[in-house]
N, C-alpha and C positions, 0 to 999 in steps of 0.2 A: 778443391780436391783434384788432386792427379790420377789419372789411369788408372798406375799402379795401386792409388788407396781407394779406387771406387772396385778394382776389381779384390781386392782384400777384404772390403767392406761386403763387397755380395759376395764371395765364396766366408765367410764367417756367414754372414746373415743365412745365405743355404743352409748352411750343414746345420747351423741353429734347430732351422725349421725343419730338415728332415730328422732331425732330434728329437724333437717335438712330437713329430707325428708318431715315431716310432715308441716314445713314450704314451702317446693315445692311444696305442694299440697294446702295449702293455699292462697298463692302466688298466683298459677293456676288459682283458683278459684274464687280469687278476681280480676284479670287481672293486680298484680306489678309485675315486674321482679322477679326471685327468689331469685339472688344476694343479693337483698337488706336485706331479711328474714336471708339469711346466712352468712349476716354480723351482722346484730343484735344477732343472734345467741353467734356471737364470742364473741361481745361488752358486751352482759348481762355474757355471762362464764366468761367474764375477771377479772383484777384485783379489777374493780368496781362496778363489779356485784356479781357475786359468788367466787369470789377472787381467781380463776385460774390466774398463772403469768406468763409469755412471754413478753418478755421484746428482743430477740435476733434476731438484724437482720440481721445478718449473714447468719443465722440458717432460717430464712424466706423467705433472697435471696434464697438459695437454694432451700427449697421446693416447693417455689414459682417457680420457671425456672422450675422444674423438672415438678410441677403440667401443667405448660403450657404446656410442651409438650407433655405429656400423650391427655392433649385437644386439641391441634394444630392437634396430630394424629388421633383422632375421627374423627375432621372437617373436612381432607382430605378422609379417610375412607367414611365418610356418603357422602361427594358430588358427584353429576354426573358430569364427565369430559365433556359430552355435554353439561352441565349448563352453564361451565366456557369459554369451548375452544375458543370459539370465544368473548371471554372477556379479554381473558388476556394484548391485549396493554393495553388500559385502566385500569382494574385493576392494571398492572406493571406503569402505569404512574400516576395512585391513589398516590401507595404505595411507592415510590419516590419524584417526585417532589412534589406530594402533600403536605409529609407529610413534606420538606423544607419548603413548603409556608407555609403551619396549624405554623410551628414553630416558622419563622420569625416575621410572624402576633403576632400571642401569647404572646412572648417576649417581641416583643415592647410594647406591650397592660399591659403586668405586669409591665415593666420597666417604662414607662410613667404615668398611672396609677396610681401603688403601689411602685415607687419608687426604686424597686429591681435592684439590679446590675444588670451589661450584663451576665455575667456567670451564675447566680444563676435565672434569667429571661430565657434565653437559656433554662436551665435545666429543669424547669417547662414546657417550651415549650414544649420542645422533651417528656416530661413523656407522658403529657396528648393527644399528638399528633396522640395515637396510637388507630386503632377504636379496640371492644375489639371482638376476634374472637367467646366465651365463649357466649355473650350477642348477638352478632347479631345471630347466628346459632339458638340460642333461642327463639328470639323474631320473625325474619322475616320469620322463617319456618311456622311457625303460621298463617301467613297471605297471601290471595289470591293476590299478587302480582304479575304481568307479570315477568316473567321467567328471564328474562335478565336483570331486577332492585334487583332479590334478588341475580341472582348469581355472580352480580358486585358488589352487596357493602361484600357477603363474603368472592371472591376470595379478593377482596382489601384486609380484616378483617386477611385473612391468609396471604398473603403479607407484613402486612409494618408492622407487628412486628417487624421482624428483622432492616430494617432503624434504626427506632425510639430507639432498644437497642443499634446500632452502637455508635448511637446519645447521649444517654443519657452516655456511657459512655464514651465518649470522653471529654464532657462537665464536669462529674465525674473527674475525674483522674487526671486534669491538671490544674494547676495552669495560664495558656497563653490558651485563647483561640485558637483552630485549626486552619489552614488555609483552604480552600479548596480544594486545590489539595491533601492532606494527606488523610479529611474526605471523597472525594469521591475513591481514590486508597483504601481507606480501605472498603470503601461501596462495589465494584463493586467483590474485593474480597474475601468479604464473601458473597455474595447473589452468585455469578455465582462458588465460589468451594461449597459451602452449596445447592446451588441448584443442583448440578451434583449430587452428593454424593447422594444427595436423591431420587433422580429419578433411581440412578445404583441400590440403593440396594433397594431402590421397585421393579425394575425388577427382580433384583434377591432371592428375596421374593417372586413374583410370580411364578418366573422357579421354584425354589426351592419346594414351596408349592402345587405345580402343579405334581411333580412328584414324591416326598415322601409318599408314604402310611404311616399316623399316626397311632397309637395304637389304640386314642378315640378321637371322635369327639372336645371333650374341650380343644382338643391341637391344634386345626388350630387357633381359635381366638387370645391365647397366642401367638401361634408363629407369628402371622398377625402385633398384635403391637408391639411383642417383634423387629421385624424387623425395626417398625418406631423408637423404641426408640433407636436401634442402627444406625442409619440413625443422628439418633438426637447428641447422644454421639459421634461418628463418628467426626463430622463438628466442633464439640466443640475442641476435640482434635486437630485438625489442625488452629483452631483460625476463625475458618467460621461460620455461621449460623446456628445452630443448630435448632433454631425453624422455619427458611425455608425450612430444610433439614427434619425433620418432618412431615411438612405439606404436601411437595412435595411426598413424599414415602408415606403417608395414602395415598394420590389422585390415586397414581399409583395403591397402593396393591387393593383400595377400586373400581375401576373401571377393574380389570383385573377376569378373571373368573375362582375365585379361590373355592374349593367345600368348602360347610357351610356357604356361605354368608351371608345369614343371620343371622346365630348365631354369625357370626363373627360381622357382626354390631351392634346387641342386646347387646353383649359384650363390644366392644368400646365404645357405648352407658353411659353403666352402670359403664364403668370404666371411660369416661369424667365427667359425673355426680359425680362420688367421688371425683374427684380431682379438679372439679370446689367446692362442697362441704367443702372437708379440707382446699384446698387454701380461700374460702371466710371468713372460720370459724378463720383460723389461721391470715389471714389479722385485722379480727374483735376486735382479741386479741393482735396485736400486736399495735393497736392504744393507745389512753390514755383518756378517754372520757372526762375528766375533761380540756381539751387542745381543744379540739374540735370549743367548742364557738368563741372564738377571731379567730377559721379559716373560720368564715363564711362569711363574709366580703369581705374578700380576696380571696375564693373561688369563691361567685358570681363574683365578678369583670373578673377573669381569665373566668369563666365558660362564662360567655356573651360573651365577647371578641371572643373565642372560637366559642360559638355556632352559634352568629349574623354575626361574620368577617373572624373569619379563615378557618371556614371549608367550609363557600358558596365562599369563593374568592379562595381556594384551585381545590375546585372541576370545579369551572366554568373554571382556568385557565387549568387546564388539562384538561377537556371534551370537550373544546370548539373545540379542531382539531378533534372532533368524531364526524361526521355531524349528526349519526344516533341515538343520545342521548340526545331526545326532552328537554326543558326545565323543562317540569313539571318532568319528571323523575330525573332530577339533581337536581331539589329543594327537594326531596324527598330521594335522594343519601344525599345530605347536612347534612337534619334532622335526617337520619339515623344512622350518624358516633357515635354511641354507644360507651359509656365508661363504664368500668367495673375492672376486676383484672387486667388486665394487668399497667395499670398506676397505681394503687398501688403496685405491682412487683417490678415493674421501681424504684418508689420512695424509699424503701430499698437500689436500689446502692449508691448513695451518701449517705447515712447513715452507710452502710459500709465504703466507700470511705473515710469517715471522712470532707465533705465537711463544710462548717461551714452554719448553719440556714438549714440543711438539715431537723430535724423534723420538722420545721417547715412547709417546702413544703409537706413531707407528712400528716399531717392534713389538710394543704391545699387540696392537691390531695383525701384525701381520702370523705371528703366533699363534693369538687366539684362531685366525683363520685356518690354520694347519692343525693343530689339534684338536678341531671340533670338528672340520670338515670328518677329518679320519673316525670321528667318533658318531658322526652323523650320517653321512653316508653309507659308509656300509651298510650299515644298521637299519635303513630304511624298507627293506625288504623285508625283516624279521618283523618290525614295528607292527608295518601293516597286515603281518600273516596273523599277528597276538592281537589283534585288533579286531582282525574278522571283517577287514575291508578287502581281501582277495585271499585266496589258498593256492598251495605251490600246483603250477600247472595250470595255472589258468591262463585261457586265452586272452593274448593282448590286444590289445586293436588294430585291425589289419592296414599296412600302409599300402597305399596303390601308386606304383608308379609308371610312367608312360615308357616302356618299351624298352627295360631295365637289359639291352642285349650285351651288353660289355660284360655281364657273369658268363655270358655263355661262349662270349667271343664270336657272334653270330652277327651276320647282316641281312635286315627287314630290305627285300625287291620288292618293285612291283612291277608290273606286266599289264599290257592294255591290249585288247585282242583286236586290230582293226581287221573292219571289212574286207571278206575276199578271204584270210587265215587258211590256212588247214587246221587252226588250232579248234574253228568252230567243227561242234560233234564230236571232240576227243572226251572221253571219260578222263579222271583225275586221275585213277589206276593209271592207264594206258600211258601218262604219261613220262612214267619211268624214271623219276628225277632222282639222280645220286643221292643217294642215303647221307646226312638225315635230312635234308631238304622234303620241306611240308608247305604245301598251298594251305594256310590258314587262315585264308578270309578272300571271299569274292563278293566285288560290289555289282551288282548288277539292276538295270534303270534303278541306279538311284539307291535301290535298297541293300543292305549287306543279307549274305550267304555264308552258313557255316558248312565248308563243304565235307562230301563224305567219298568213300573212293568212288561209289560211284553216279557221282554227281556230271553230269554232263554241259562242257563249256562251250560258250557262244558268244559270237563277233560281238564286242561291246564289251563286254565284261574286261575290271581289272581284279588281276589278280594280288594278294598280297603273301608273298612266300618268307618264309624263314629258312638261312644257307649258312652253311660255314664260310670263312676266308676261302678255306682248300679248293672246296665246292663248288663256288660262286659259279667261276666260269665254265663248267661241265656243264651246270645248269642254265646258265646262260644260252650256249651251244644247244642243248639238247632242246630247247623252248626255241630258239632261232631254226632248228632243224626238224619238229616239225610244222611250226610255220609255214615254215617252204612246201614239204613234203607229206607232210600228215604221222599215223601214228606208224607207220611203215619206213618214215625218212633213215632211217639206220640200212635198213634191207634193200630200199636205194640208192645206196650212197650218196646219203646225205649227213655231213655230220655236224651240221649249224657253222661255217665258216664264219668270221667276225665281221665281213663285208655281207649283210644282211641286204635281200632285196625290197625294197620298199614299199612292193605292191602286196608283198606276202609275209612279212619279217614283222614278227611281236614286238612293240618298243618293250623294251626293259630297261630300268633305270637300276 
């Protein structure tokens, strides 16, 4: 590649992504999924719109699995393990037998239906089988839900990924359909070495990050999911689950108390968003729009089947040994089970695989995903108000983050009052700091103070102030001036010079 086609390449790939975002925020705004905006995105670049060409699904498997896991690891990062802990039978019996039954239902429903072989019905089953972790994390964080309905359908969401790839590629690869004692010896295989694997090395991501002093703060985040990705890479190498292995090692690293947390998440954040981003965009491109039509048909049919049969007789038959998972809550788990990138992922293996009417199922696939997202999404707030699992207005659960000052365009000082000061014995009042500059918080031996105007400061104590950019330096000045001078420093002429003297001058950082 030359110069000129790497800088062609990143100014497309730019303006792509800030496409992208600018459709997330419309998206937002309008209350559709984002997906759907970043698949159109793909669709109009492609070869039938701006005539960008991708055409390789090889090339798409890849960055597809790669992109999942980057997002699998977010999802575990950002969830609370007390969300999940007491979810996991259920969710592990979702993500399992459920996703057997969503399959078998499905299949027959294509196969009877639309006439489709057993194989090539199979196959479809198990794509679309899988809820998508990207799309519920999205949508249900959104919403005032009781607490143990959003974090059973996304412990599931993180769970039966892996099945459903067991699944699709078994169905992929072979000409005889499997028997069941092979598909389950290979099921129990990867999920329990894929899930060790990632539980060892989130611990040892934790230990690890726990006791290394890093250089710069930007280095714990990298190393936080650089550690899920090798969790991921890891399981793959041994023929295990990779994207259980993932998910399991965000949960651990993202719940263990590791310094920067929050930037560690902001980061995860920003780096799921890309890769749900490039995977929607590259999905978008690798369709063929003009094929699309004749898959509509056969999309709704699978899609009903799906929404009306598989996933309400999947989930009741697993929830029903859960005494403590009312019905309205299950009918709301049912309509939940979101589809998104992942069953388009899916649908590239047999295109690889060389299975015969394989594109076809992915226009199938990638249809049904547009048309039910649109019909399920939205929708998902009305669902749960008819349901009587939340009413409009209700409080959602509050996010806390570490010193969110970029809304306010504000800079966190602090101030340390050494021995000798004028600053010791000033009141807070007194100290006259440019409006809106606030001292809101003093540590002193050791313990914090909420101070009030007139709270009286002394040698020792630091101070933690909130300043505008504008500000900064007045206030600076004015804390260096009376340092020097006390609460009088104005009156004589002192107006905190930037050469501060050492024996009397407030460090401020």
């Amino acid at each position: 590649m030359t110069l000129s086609e790497l800088y062609l390449t990143l100014l497309i790939g730019g303006t792509v992504l800030l496409a992208s975002i600018a459709a997330a925020r419309t998206a937002h705004r309008i209350g559709l999924p984002s997906l759907l905006l970043f698949l159109a995105v793909g669709v109009i670049a492609g070869e039938d719109g701006l005539g960008l060409q991708f055409d390789d699904a090889q090339l798409a498997q890849a960055l597809g699995t790669a992109a999942l896991a980057v997002i699998l690891v977010e999802g575990g990062l950002t969830t609370q393990w007390s969300d999940v802990r007491r979810l996991l039978a259920p969710a592990g019996v979702l993500a399992t037998a459920g996703v057997a039954v969503s399959v078998a239902v499905t299949a027959a429903g294509a196969h009877w239906l639309l006439g489709m072989d057993w194989q090539l019905a199979l196959l479809l089953g198990a794509i679309v089988s899988s809820t998508d972790a990207a799309a519920v994390f999205a949508v249900l964080r959104a919403l005032p839900l009781p607490q143990k309905v959003t974090g059973l359908v996304e412990a599931e969401s993180g769970f039966n990924d892996a099945p459903t790839i067991i699944l699709v590629l078994a169905f992929a690869t072979t000409t005889d359909l499997p028997g069941p004692a092979p598909l389950l010896g290979n099921l129990l295989y990867q999920l329990a070495v894929g899930g060790t694997l990632g539980v060892l090395i989130g611990r040892l991501g934790a230990a690890a990050l726990r006791r290394i002093a890093l250089p710069a703060t930007g280095l714990y985040p990298l190393a936080t999911v650089g550690f899920g990705i090798i969790a991921f890479a890891a399981a793959g190498a041994v023929n295990a689950s990779g994207i259980i292995a993932a998910y399991l090692s965000g949960l651990v690293l993202g719940n263990a108390k590791l310094p920067h947390r929050a930037a560690t998440r902001s980061f995860a954040e920003g780096a799921g968003w890309l890769a749900q981003i490039g995977l929607f965009v590259m999905l978008g491109l690798l369709v063929d729009p003009s094929d699309l039509p004749s898959a509509v048909l056969p999309a709704l049919v699978v899609g009903l089947v799906l929404l009306l049969a598989a996933r309400p007789v999947s989930v009741l038959a697993c929830l029903l040994p859960f005494r403590g998972i009312p019905w309205r809550e299950q009918a709301f788990i049912s309509w939940a089970g979101l589809r998104g990138a992942v069953p388009i992922v899916l649908a590239t293996f047999p295109i690889v695989a060389g299975v015969s009417g394989a594109r076809d199922v992915l226009n199938i696939v990638f249809v049904l995903v547009v048309l039910f997202t649109l019909l399920q999404g939205p929708t998902l707030p009305a669902v749960a108000r008819r349901l009587g699992l939340t009413r409009p207005g209700a409080l959602r659960e509050i996010q806390v983050e570490t010193a969110p000052l970029d809304v306010l365009d504000a800079d966190l000082l602090t101030a340390t009052i050494p021995q000798g000061s004028r600053l010791h014995g000033v009141a807070v009042f007194e100290l006259r700091l440019p409006t809106p500059t606030v001292v809101t918080l003093i540590i002193r031996d050791g313990t914090t103070l909420v101070p009030d105007r007139d709270t009286v400061l002394r040698a020792g104590d630091e101070l933690l102030l909130i300043t505008t950019p504008d500000t900064r330096e007045a206030t600076e000045r004015r804390l260096r001036a009376i340092g020097r001078r006390g609460k009088l420093a104005r009156w004589l002429g002192e107006h905190g010079a930037p050469e501060p003297e050492p024996a009397t001058a407030a460090r401020t950082e």
